[in-house]
C-alpha positions as a printed NumPy array, in Angstrom:
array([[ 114.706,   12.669, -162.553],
       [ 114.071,   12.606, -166.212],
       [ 110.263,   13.016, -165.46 ],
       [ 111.199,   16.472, -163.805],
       [ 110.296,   19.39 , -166.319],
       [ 109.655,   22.577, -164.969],
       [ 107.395,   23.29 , -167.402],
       [ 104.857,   20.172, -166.653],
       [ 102.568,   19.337, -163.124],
       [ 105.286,   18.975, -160.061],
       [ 102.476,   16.388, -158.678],
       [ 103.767,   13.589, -161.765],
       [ 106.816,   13.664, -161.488],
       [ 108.477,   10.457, -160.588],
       [ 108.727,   10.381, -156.891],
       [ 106.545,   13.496, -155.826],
       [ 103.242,   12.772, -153.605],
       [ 100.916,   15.539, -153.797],
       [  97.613,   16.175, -151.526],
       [  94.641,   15.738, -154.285],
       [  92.587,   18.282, -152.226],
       [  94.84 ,   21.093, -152.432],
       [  97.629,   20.387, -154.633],
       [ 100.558,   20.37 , -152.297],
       [ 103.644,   18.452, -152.718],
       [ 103.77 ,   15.963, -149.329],
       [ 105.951,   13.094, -149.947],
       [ 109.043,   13.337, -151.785],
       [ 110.968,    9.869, -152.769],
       [ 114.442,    9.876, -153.563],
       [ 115.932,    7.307, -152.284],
       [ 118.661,    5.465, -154.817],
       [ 118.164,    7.922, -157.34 ],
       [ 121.492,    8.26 , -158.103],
       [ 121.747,   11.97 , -157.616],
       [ 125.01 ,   13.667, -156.257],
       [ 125.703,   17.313, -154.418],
       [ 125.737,   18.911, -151.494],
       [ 122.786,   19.541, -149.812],
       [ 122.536,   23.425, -148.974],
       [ 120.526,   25.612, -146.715],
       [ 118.963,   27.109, -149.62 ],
       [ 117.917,   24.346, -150.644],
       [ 113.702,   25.149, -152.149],
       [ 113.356,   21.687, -150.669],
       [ 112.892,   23.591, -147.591],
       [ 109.997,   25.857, -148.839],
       [ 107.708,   22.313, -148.906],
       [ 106.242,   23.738, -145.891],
       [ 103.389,   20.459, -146.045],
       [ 105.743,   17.842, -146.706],
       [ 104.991,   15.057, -144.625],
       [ 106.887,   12.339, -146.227],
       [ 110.712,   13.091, -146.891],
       [ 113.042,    9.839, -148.254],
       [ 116.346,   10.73 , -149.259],
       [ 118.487,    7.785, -148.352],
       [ 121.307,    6.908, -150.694],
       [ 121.982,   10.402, -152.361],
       [ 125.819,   11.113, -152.297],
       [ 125.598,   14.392, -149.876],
       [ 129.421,   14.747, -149.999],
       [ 130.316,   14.962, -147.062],
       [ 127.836,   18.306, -146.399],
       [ 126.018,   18.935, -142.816],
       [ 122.508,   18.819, -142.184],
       [ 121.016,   22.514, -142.516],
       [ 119.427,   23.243, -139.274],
       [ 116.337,   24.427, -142.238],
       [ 115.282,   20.848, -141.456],
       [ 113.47 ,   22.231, -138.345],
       [ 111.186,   24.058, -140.646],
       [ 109.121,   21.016, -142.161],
       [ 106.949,   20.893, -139.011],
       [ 104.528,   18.462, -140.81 ],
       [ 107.134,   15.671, -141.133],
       [ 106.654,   12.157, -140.332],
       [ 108.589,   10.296, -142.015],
       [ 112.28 ,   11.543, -142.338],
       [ 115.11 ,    9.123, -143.847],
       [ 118.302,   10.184, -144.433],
       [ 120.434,    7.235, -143.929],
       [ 123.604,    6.184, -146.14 ],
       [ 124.092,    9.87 , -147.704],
       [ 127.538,   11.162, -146.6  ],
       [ 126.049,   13.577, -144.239],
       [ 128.519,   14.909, -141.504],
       [ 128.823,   16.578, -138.173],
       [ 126.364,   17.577, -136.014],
       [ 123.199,   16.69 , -136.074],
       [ 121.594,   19.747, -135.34 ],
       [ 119.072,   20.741, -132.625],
       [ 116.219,   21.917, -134.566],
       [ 116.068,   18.095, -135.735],
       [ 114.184,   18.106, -132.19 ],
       [ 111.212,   20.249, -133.226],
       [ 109.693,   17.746, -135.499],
       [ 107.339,   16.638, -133.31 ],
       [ 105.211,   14.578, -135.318],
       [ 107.823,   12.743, -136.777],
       [ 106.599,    9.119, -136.551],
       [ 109.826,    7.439, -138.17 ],
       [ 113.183,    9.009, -137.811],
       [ 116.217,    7.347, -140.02 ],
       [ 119.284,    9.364, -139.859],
       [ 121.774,    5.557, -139.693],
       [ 125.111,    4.939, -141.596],
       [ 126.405,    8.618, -141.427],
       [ 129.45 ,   10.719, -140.044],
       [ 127.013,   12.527, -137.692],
       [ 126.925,   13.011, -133.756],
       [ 124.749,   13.875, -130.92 ],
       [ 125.393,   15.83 , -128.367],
       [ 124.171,   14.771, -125.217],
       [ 121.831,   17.895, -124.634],
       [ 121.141,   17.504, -128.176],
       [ 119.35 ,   14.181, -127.896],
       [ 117.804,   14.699, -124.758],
       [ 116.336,   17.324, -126.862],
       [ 115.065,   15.031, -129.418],
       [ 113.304,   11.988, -126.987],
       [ 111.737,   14.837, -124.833],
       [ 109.963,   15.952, -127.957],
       [ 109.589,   13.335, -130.629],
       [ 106.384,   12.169, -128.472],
       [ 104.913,   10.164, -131.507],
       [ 107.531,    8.36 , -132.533],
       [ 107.991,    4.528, -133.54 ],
       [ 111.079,    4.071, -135.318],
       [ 114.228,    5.474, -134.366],
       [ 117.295,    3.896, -136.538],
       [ 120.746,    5.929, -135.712],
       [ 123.15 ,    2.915, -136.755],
       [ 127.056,    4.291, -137.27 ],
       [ 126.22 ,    6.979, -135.918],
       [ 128.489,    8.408, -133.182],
       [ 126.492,    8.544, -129.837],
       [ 129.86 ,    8.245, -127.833],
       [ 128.965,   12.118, -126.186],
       [ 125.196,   10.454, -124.926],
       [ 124.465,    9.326, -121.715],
       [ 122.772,    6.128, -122.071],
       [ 119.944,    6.961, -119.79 ],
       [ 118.846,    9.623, -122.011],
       [ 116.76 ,    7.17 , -123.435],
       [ 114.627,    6.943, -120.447],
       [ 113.237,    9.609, -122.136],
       [ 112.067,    7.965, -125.062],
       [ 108.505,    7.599, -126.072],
       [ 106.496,    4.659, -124.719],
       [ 104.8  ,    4.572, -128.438],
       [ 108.27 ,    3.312, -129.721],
       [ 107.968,   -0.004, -132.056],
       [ 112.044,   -0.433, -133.405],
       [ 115.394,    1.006, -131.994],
       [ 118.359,    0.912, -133.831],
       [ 121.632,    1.803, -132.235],
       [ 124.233,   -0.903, -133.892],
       [ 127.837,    0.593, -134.472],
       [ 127.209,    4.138, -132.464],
       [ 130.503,    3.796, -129.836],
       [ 127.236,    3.901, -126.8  ],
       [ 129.3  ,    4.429, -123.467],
       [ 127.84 ,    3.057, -119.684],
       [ 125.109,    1.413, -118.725],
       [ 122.266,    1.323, -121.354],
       [ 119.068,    1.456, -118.526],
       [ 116.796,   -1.948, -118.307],
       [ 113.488,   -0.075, -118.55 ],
       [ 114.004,    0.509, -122.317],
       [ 113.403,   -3.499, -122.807],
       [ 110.192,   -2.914, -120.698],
       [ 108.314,   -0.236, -123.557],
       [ 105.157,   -1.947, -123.852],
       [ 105.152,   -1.199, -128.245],
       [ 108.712,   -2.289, -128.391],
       [ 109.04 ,   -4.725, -131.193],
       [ 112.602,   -4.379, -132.298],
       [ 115.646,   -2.959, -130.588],
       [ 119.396,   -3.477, -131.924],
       [ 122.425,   -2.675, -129.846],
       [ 125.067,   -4.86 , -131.759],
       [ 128.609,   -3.814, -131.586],
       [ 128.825,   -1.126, -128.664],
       [ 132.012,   -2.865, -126.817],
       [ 131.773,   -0.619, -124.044],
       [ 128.063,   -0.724, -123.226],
       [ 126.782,   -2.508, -120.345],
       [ 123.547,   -3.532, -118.964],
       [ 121.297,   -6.236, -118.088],
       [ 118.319,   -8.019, -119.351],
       [ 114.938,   -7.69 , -117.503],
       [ 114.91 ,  -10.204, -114.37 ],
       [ 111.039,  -10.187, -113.837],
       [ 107.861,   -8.689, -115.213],
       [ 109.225,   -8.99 , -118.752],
       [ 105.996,   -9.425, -121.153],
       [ 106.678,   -7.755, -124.501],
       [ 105.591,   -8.146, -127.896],
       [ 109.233,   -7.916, -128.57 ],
       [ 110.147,   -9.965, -132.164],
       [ 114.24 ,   -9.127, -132.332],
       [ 116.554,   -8.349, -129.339],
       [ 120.165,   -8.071, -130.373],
       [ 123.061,   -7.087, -128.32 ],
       [ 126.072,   -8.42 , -129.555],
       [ 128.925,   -7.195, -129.216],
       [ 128.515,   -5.323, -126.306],
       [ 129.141,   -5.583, -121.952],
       [ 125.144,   -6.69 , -121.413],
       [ 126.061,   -8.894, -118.402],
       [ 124.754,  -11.443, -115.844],
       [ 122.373,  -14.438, -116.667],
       [ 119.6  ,  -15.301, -119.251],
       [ 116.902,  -14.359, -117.173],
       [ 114.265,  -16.939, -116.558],
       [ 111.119,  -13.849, -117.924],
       [ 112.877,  -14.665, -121.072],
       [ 109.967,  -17.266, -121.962],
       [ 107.699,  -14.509, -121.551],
       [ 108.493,  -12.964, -125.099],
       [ 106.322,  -15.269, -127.122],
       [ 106.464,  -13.281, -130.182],
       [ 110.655,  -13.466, -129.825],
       [ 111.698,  -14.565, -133.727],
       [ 115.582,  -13.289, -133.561],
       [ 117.65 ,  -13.589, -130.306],
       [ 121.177,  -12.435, -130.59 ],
       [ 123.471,  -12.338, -127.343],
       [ 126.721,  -13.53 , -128.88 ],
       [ 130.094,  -12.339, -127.938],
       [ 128.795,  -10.732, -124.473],
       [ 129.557,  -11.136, -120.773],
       [ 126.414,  -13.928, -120.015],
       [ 127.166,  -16.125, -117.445],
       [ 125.448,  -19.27 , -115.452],
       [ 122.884,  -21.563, -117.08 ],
       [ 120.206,  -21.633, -119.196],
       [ 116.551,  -21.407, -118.551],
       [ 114.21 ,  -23.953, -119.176],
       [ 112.207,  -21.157, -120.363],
       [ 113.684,  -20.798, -123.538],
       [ 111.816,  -23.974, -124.743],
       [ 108.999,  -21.163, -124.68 ],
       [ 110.446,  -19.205, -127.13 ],
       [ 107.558,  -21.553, -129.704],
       [ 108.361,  -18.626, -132.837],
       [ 112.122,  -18.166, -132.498],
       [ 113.53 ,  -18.67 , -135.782],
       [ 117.423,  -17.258, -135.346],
       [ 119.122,  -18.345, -132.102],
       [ 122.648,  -17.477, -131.257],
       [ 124.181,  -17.392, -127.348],
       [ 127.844,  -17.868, -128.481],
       [ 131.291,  -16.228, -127.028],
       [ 129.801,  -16.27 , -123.513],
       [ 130.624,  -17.794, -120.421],
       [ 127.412,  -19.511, -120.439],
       [ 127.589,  -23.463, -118.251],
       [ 126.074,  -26.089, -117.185],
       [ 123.662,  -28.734, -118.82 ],
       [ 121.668,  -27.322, -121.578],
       [ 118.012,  -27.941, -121.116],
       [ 116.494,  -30.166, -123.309],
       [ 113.604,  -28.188, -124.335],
       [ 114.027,  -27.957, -128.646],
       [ 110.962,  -29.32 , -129.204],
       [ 108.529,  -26.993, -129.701],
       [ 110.89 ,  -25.107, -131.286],
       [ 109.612,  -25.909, -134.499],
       [ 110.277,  -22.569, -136.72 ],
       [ 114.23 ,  -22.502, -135.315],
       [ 116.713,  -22.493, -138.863],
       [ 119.572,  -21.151, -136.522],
       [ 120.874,  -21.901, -133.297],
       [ 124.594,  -21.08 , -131.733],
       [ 125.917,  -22.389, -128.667],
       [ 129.211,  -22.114, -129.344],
       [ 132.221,  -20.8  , -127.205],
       [ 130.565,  -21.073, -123.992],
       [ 131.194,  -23.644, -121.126],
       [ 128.387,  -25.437, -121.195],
       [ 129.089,  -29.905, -120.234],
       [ 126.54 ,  -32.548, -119.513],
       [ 125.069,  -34.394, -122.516],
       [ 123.978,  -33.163, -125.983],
       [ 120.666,  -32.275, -125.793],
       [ 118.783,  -35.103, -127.591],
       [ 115.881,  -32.954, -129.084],
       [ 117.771,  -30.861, -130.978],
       [ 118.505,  -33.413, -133.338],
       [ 114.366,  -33.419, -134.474],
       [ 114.255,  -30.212, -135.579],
       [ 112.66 ,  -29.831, -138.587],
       [ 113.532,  -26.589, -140.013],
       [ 117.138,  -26.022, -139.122],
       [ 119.536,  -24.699, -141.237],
       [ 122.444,  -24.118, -139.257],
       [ 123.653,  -25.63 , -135.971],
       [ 127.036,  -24.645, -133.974],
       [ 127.573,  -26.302, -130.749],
       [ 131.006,  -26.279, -131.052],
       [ 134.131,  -25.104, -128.055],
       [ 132.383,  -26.429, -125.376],
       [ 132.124,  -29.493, -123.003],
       [ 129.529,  -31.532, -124.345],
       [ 129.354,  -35.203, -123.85 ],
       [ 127.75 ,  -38.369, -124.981],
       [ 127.154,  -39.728, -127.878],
       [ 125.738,  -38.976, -131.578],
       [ 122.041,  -40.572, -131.357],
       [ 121.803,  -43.754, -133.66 ],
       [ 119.089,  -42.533, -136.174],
       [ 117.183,  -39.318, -135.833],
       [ 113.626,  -37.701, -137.316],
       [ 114.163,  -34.197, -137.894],
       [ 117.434,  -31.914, -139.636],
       [ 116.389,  -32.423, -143.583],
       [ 116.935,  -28.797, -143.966],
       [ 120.898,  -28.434, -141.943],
       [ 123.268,  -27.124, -144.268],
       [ 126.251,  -26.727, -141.296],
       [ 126.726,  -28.438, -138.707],
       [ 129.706,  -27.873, -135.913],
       [ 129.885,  -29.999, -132.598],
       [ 134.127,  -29.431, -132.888],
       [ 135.817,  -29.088, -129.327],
       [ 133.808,  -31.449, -127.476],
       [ 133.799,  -34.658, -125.748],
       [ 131.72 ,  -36.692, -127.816],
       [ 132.513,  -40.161, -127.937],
       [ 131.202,  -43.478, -129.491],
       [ 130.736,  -43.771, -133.539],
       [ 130.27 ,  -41.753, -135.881],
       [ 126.895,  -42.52 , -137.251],
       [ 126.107,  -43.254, -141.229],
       [ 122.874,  -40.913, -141.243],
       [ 125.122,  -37.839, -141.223],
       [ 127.031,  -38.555, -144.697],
       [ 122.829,  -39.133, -145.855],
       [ 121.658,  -36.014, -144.351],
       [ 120.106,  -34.208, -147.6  ],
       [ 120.779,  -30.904, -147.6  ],
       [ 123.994,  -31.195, -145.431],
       [ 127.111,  -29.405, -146.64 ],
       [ 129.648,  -28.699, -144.2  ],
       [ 130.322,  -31.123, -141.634],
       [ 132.669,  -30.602, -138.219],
       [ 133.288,  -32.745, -135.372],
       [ 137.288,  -32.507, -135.19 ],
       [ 138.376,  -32.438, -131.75 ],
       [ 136.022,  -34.683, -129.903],
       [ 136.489,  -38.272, -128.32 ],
       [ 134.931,  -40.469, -131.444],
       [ 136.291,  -43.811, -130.935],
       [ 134.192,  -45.88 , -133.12 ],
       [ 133.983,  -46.782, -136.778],
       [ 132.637,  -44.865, -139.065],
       [ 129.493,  -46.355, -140.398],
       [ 128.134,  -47.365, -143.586],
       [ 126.032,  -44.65 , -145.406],
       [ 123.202,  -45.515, -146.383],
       [ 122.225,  -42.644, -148.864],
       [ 125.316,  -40.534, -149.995],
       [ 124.372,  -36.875, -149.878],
       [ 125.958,  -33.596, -151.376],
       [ 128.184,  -33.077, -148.366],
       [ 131.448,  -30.469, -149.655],
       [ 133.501,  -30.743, -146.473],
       [ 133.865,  -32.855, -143.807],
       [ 136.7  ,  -32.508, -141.027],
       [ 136.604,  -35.342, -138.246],
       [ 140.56 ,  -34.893, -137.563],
       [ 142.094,  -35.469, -133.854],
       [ 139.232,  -37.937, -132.937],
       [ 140.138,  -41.782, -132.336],
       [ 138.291,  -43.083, -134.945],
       [ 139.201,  -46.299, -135.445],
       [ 139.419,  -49.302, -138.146],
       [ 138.218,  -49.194, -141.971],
       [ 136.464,  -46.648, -144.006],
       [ 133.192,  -47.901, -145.561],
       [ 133.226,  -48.29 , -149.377],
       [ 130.098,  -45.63 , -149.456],
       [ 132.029,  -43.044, -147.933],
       [ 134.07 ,  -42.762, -151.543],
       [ 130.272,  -41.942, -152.75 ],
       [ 130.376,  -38.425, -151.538],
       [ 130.631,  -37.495, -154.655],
       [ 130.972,  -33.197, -153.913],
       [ 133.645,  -34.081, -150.995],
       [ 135.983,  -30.557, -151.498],
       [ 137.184,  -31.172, -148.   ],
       [ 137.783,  -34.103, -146.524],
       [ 140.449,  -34.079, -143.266],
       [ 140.658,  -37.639, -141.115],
       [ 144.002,  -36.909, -139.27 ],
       [ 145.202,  -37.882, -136.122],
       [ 142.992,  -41.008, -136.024],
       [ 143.805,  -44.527, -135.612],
       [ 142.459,  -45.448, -139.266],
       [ 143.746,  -48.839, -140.232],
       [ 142.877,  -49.642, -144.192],
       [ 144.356,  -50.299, -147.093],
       [ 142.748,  -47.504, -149.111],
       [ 142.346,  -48.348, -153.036],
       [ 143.671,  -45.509, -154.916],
       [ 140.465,  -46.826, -157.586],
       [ 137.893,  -45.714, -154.464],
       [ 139.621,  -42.09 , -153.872],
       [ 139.523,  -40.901, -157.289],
       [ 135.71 ,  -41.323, -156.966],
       [ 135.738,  -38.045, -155.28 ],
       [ 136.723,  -36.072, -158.303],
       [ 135.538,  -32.725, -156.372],
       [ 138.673,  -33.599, -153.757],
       [ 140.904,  -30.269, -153.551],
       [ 141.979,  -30.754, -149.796],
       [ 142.744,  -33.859, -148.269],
       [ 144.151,  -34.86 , -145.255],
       [ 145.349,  -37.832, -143.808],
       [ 147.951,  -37.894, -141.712],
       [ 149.161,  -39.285, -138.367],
       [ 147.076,  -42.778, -138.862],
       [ 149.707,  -44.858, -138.393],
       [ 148.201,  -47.776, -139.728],
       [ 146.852,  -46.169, -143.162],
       [ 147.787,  -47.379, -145.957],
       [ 147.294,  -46.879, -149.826],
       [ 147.661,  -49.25 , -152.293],
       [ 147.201,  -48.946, -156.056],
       [ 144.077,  -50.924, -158.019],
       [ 145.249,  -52.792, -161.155],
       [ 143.373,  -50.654, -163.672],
       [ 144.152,  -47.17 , -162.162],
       [ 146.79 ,  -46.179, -164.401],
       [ 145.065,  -42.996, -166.043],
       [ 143.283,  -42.385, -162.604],
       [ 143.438,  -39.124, -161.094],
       [ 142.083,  -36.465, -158.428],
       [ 141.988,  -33.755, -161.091],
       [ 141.21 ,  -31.133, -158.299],
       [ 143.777,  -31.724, -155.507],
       [ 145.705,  -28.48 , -154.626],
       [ 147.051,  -30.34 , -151.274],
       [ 146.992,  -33.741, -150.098],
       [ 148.834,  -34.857, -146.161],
       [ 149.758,  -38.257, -145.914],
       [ 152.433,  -37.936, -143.182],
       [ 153.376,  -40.272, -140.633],
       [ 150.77 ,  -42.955, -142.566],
       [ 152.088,  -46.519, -143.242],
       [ 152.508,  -45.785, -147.139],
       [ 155.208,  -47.347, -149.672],
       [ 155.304,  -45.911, -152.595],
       [ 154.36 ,  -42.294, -154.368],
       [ 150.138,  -41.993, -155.042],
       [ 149.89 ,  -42.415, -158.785],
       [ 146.664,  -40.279, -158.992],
       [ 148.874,  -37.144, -157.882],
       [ 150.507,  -37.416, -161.589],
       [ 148.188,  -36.211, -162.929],
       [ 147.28 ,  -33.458, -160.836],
       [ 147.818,  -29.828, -162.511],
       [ 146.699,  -27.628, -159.094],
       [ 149.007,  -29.731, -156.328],
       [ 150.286,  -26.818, -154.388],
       [ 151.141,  -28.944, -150.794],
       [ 151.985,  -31.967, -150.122],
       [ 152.926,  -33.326, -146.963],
       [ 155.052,  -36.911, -147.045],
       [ 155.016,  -39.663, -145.384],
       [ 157.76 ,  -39.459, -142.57 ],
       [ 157.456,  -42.651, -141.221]])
């Protein structure tokens, strides 16, 4: 606020909007300024009788209420007071700002009263943003917001302790391009069953009771680019429908009690860079298709009953950084284009039914860590899987490995700083002839129990960070 002199034009000062007709002060920007105090109910911010623009998020309030002087700045439209300490009740004369267009009061010790609110909805007729996130609404029936206006664009209720059963009409507000319920445990509900056409974008609920299935009037949201239903009370299968969903770009069903075969319908999915399917109880076979997706980031089928096997080469997935298919029941080999996968860093299929060899890579990539532990992998490791150069992680236990591993071929993976392999009973290492000054310089814990080795690895010598190490008990 260096800029603000009394003694100089109010209307240049850094952060004040005036009206060039008449000289009045009608937007105010604050926001991150720095400044710290309470906020009183004297406060000459109150005499800006035209202010239409008021942005005070990120001042340190301390801890002070809202003045009800608020309701006095009846040519608000924009009002944002989120992230500034404020506390208590939110008064009712917050309700007589009826032209208030966008209303951001989120990340504050305040509360609602249930007459309070009703209050507000009834009267906030123009308004398309709402945001009350951490916000305690616990005292609010959730069908107050029947009353909300039908010009409503984004809702934002995450964190606010919502109580009952949040009503199914709100999803239906023809404007509604946003709404986020995330992390209201004791909120139920239900997604609309039929007549569901919205120009909705992002629909997040997690964290909270919304119950029954993914209803098939999903596919109807064409505009859908962020679906979030994870760690809810879903249940029975998945539409075919969602293969609709052409501009979804963040995907994530997981921690429900989701089943049956997932539709194979990825492949118009082009835009997708996330997608979670884990902890459900879904079975059948993998979906082929969503192994061509060209945009993906992140995949997490993982904790489920998924069968097959990995698909022998594949078009899409040059983006995946993370990939999880852990807990399954995928069998057959484990195929070399996943060690060339070039952008892939985290790797996870531990706890399937892999019973083949692993295959030669073809093109190393960058991959940090790779756990394929409590599989049945069987016979040798190929000499190009020591060319993973950024291996941090590498965990093959409970296999049925049999190899003479060169101690030469391990220290290639100079990155190493975890490494397990245990319980391959026919595992063995053996030292090269010219590995005397070899070493994994980065090792901090290295298993080897129950393997078929002889003798003490000479590239632990030299190790400075060995922290665990787990012999062989055999």
């Amino acid at each position: 606020m260096d800029s603000w002199d009394e003694g100089t034009d109010c209307c240049k000062w850094e952060g004040a909007v005036c009206d060039n007709k008449k000289g009045n002060v009608i937007g105010l920007d604050l926001s991150c300024s720095g400044l710290i105090g309470s906020l009183q109910s004297n406060s000459s911010l109150f005499s800006l009788q035209n202010l239409r623009w008021l942005n005070l998020a990120g001042i340190g309030f301390g801890n002070s209420e809202i003045p009800s002087e608020f309701g006095k700045l009846r040519s608000l439209t924009y009002l944002n007071l989120s992230a500034t300490g404020l506390t208590g009740l939110v008064p009712p004369e917050i309700s007589l700002l009826s032209e208030i267009v966008s209303l951001d009061l989120g990340v504050n010790f305040l509360f609602f009263r249930n007459h309070d609110f009703n209050m507000l909805v009834h009267n906030l007729t123009k308004l398309e943003n709402m945001i009350l996130d951490v916000i305690d609404l616990s005292l609010v029936v959730p069908y107050s917001f029947l009353n909300l206006t039908v010009s409503l664009k984004h809702l934002s209720l995450s964190d606010c302790n919502l109580q009952g059963n949040f009503p199914t009409q709100v999803f239906h507000l023809p404007y509604l391009q946003n709404i986020k319920l995330r992390n209201n445990a004791n909120l139920s509900g239900y997604l609309p069953e039929t007549n569901w056409i919205s120009p909705l974008r992002l629909l997040d609920v997690l964290g909270t009771r919304i119950s029954k299935g993914l209803p098939v009037s999903i596919g109807n949201l064409k505009h859908l680019k962020k679906l979030n239903l994870d760690s809810c009370v879903f249940m029975g299968s998945i539409p075919s429908a969602l293969g609709n969903l052409t501009k979804i770009a963040f995907l994530d069903i997981s921690g429900n009690m989701f089943q049956g075969q997932i539709p194979d319908v990825f492949g118009n999915l082009n835009d997708l860079r996330s997608m979670d399917f884990s902890s459900n109880n879904f079975s059948g076979v993998f979906p082929p298709s969503a192994f061509n997706l060209t945009s993906l980031t992140f995949m997490d089928f993982s904790s489920n009953f998924l069968q097959g096997t990995l698909p022998n080469n594949l078009s899409g997935l040059s983006y995946l950084r993370e990939l999880y298919l852990s807990a399954n029941l995928l069998s057959g080999r484990v195929p070399g284009w996943l060690f060339s996968l070039p952008s892939l860093e985290h790797l996870d299929l531990h706890s399937n039914k892999l019973n083949g060899p692993i295959d030669p890579i073809q093109e190393p990539n960058l991959v940090q860590q790779v756990y394929l532990y409590k599989n049945e992998i069987q016979g040798t490791i190929p000499s190009s899987f020591f060319e993973l150069i950024n291996l941090a992680s590498l965990d093959l236990s409970s296999n049925n490995l049999s190899e003479n591993i060169k101690s030469c071929m391990l220290v290639k993976l100079r990155n190493l700083g975890f490494l397990d392999l245990s319980f391959n009973n026919l595992l063995s290492l053996t030292r090269c002839s010219n590995d005397v000054n070899s070493a994994l310089p980065m090792i901090n814990q290295f298993h080897f129990s129950s393997c078929n080795m002889q003798r003490f690895p000479s590239f632990l010598n030299a190790s400075k960070s060995l922290e665990h190490l787990l012999e062989n008990k055999t």
